[in-house]
C-alpha positions in Angstrom: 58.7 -33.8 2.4 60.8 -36.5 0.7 60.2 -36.0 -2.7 59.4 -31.9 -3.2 58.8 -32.9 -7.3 56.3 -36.0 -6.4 54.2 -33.2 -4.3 54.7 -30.4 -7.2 53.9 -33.2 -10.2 50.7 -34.0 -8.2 49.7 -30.4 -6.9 49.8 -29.5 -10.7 47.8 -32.2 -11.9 45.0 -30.6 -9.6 45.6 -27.7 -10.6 45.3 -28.8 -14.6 41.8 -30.0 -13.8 40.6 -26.7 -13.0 42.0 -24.4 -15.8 39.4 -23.5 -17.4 38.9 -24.7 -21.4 39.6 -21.0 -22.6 43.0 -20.3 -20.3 46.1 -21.6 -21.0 48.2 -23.0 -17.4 51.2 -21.1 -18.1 49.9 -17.8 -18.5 47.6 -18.1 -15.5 50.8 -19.1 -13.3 52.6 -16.3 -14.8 49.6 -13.8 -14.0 49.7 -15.4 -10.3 53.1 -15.6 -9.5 53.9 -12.4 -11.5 56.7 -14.0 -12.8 58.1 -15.2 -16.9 56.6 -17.5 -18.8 59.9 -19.2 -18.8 59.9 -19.5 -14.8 56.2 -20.3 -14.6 57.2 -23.5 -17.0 59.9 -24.5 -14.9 57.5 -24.8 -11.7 55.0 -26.8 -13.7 57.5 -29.2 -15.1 59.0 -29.5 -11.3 62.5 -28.3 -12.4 61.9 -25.5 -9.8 60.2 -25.9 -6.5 57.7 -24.3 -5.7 57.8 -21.7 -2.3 54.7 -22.2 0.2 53.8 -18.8 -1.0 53.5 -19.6 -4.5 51.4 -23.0 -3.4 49.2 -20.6 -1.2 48.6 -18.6 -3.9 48.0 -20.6 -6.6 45.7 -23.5 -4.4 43.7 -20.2 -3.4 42.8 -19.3 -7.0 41.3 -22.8 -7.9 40.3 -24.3 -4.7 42.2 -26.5 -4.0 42.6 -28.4 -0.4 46.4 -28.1 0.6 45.3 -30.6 3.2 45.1 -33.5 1.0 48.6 -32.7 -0.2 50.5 -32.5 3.1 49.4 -36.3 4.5 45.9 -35.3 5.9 43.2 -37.7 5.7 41.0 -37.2 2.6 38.1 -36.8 5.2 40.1 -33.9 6.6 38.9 -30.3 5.4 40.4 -27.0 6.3 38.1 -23.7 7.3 38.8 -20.4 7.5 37.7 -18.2 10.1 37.6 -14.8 11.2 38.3 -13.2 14.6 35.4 -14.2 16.8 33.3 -11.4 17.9 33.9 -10.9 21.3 33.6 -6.6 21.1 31.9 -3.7 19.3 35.5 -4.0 17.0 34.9 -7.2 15.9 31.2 -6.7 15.1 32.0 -3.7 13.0 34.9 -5.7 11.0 31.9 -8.9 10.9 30.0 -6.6 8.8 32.7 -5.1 6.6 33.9 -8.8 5.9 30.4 -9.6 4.6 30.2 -6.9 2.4 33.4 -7.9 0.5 32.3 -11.3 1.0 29.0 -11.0 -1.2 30.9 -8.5 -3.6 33.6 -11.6 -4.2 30.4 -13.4 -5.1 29.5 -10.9 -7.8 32.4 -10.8 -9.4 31.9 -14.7 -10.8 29.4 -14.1 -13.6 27.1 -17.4 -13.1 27.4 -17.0 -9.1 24.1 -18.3 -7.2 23.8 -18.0 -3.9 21.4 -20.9 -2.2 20.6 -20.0 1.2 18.9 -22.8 3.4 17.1 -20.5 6.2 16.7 -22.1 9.5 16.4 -18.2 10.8 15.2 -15.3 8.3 18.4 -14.8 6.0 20.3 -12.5 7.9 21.1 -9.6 4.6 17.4 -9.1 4.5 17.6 -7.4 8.7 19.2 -4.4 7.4 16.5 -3.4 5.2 14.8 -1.3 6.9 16.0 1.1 10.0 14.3 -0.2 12.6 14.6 -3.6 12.2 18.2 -3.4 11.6 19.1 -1.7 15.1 16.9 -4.2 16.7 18.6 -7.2 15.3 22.1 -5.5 16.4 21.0 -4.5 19.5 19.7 -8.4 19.7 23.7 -9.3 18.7 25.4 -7.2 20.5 23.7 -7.5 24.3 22.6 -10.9 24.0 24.9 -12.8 21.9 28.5 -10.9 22.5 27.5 -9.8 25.8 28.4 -5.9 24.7 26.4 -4.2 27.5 27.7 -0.6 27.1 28.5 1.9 24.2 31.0 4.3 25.1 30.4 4.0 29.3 27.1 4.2 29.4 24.3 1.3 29.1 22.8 1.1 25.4 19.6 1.6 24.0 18.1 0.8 20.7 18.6 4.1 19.2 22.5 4.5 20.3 23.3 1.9 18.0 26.6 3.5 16.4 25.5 5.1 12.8 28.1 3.7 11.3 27.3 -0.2 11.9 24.0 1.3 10.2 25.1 2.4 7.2 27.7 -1.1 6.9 24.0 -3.3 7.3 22.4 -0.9 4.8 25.4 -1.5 2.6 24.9 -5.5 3.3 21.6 -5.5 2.2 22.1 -3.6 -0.8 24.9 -6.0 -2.1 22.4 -9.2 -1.5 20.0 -7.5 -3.7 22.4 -8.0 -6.6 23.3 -11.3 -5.8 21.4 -14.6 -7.9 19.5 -16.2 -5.0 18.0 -19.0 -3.9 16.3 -19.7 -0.7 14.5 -22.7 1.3 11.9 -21.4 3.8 9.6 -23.1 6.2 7.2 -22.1 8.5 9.8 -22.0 11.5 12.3 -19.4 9.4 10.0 -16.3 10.9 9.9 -17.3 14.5 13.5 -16.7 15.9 13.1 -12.7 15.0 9.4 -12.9 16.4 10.7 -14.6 19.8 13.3 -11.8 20.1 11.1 -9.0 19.6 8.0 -10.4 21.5 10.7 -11.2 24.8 12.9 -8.2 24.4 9.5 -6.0 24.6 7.9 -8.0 27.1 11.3 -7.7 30.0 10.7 -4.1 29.1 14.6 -3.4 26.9 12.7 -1.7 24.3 12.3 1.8 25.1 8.4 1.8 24.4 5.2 -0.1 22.8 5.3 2.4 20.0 9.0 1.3 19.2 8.2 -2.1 19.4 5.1 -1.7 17.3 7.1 0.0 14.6 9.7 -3.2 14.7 6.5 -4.9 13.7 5.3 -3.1 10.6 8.7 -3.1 9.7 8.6 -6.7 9.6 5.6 -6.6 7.7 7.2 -4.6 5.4 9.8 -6.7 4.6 7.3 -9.7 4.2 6.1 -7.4 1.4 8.9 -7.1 0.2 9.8 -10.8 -0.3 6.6 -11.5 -1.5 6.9 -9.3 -4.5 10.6 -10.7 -5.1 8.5 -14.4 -5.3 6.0 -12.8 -7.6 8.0 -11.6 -10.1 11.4 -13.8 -9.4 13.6 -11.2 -9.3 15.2 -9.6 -6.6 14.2 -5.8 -5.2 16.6 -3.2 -6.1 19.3 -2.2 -3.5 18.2 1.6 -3.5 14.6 1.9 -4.7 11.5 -0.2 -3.8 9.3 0.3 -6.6 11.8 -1.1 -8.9 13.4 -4.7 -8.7 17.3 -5.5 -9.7 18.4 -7.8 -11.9 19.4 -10.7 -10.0 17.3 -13.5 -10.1 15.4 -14.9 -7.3 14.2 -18.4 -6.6 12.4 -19.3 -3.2 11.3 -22.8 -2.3 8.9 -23.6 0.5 9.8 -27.2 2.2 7.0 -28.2 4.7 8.8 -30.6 6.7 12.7 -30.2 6.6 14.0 -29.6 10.4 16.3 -26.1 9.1 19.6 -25.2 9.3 21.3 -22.3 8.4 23.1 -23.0 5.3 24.7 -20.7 2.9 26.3 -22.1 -0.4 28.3 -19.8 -2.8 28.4 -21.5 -6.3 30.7 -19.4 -8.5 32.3 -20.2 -11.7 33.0 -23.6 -13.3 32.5 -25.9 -10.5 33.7 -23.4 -8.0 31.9 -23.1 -4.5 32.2 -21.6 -1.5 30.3 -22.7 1.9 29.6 -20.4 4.7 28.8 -22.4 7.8 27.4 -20.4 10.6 28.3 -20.9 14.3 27.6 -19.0 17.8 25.3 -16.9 16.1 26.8 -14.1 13.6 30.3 -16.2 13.0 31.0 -18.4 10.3 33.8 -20.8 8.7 34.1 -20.8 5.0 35.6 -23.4 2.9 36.3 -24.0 -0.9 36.7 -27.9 -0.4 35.8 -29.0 -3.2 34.6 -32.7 -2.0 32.8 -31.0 1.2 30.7 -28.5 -1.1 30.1 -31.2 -3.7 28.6 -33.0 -0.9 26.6 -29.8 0.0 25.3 -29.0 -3.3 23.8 -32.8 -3.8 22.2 -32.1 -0.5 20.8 -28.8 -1.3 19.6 -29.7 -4.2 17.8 -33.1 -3.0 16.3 -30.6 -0.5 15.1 -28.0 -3.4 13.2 -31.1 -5.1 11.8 -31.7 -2.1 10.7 -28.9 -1.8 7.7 -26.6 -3.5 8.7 -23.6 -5.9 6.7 -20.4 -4.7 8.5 -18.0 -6.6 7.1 -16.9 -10.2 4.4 -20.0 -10.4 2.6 -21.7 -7.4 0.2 -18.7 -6.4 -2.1 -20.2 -4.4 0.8 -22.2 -2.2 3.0 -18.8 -2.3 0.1 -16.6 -1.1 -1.1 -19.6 2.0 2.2 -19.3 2.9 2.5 -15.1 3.6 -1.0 -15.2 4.9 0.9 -17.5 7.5 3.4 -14.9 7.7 1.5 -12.4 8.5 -0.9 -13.3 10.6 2.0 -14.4 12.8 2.8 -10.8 12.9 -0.3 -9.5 13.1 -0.9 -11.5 16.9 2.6 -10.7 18.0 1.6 -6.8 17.0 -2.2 -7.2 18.5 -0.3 -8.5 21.4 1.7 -5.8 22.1 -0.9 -3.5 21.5 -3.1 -4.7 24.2 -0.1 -5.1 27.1 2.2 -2.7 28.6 5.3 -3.6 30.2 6.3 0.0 30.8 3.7 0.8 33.2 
């Protein structure tokens, strides 16, 4: 770099524009850097370089794209990622990431979470027992190609207890998180196709365990609904009570879905989750990229119709869709028998 100052003069300007009103710069550096006030001033007037640790460390705390700063177009955006899962390993570590993931989200006090669901949100699977080993049973054989637990073939119930207790722990940190989610009538169907092909080529170990997958479902449905009713969330431990967190959920009748998942944390701070090949994501703090996301989220949302807290006529059409999708997927099963 020719001019090490030039970069540090303009890294601090970005980083002036997100201090909040309340902090003052050089007593955040010096919390950061765990250095003196006096060395903390010397970096922001540019009378001491800055180390790529100390830039890491500080563009970390408030967001800000290192990419702009090293030459990279403006159009240029850098992701992290995680180790791709490719083993029972890497699923396990998958779910343990996403638990400290949603309790990062917590920690900002006017976090929301907005959740555009192309597939059923995925923190909502591990609800219930059932439901949850199916959908990692779905993960593991089909998606990550994971064909045997310790030697021997798997079946639904050998899913390790463990990766259990991790979804159970998932699902009780989304319950405490400020939510808001865009559904349409295709956001059911992927877990319906699953279940209604992984019964009918016979992988389930019986109609009975397929049938409870089903009232599971249905149970969840339940669930949901009474989260729209009252617009809050359900509590993480106890169904008769709800948390909390507050809960929006919009119904948009035409959008073609993806699945989207936008943190938006403190003072202009955001956080995007972009899934790929199923389970994996990239996240990003960009800020331009998840300004961009937000405007499109939220031209979505007024497209869309509220069903949580007002809107019962719309919010009830819609689970009487719900379920009567359930209830033919369960009459079918009923009334067929692969296992003969």
């Amino acid at each position: 770099m020719k001019n090490p100052n030039n970069f540090q003069r303009t890294f601090f300007d970005m980083v002036r524009d997100r201090v909040n009103d309340h902090e003052i710069l050089v007593d955040v550096i010096t919390d950061l850097l765990h250095c003196s006030r006096d060395s903390a001033y010397r970096r922001i007037r540019g009378t001491t370089d800055l180390s790529l640790n100390d830039t890491v460390v500080i563009a970390r705390h408030f967001g800000i794209p290192l990419n702009h700063l090293i030459g990279q177009s403006a159009n240029s955006v850098v992701f992290q990622k995680e180790s791709f899962i490719r083993s029972l390993d890497d699923f396990r570590k998958h779910l343990q990431n996403t638990v400290l993931h949603l309790r990062s989200i917590q920690n900002h006090k006017g976090h929301q979470l907005i959740y555009q669901a192309k597939d059923l949100p995925l923190y909502y699977q591990f609800r219930f027992p059932k439901m949850s080993a199916f959908k990692m049973f779905v993960w593991l054989k089909s998606f990550y190609g994971v064909d045997r637990l310790e030697g021997f073939h798997y079946e639904l119930d050998m899913i390790p207890a463990d990766l259990l207790e991790l979804g159970k722990e998932i699902w009780q940190e989304y319950a405490k998180i400020n939510s808001v989610e865009i559904w349409n009538d295709t956001t059911i169907l992927s877990l319906l196709s699953q279940l209604e092909y992984y019964y009918e080529s016979g992988l389930l170990n019986s109609k009975e365990e397929a049938i409870a997958i089903c009232e599971e479902y249905q149970d969840l449905m339940k669930l949901i609904y009474q989260q729209a009713l009252r617009g809050k969330k359900a509590h993480p431990r106890n169904l008769n009570e709800f948390s909390t967190a507050d809960y929006k959920m919009y119904y948009h009748e035409i959008l073609i879905m993806d699945n989207h998942i936008l943190a938006e944390l403190d003072h202009n701070k955001r956080t995007y989750f972009m899934p790929y090949a199923e389970l994996n994501y990239l996240n990003t703090n960009d800020p331009l990229l998840t300004e961009n996301l937000a405007e499109y989220l939220g031209a979505q949302i007024e497209k869309s119709s509220l069903i949580s807290n007002i809107s019962e006529k719309e919010r009830n059409k819609f689970f009487i869709r719900i379920k009567n999708r359930i209830d033919q997927l369960k009459s079918k099963i009923e009334s067929t028998n692969p296992f003969m």
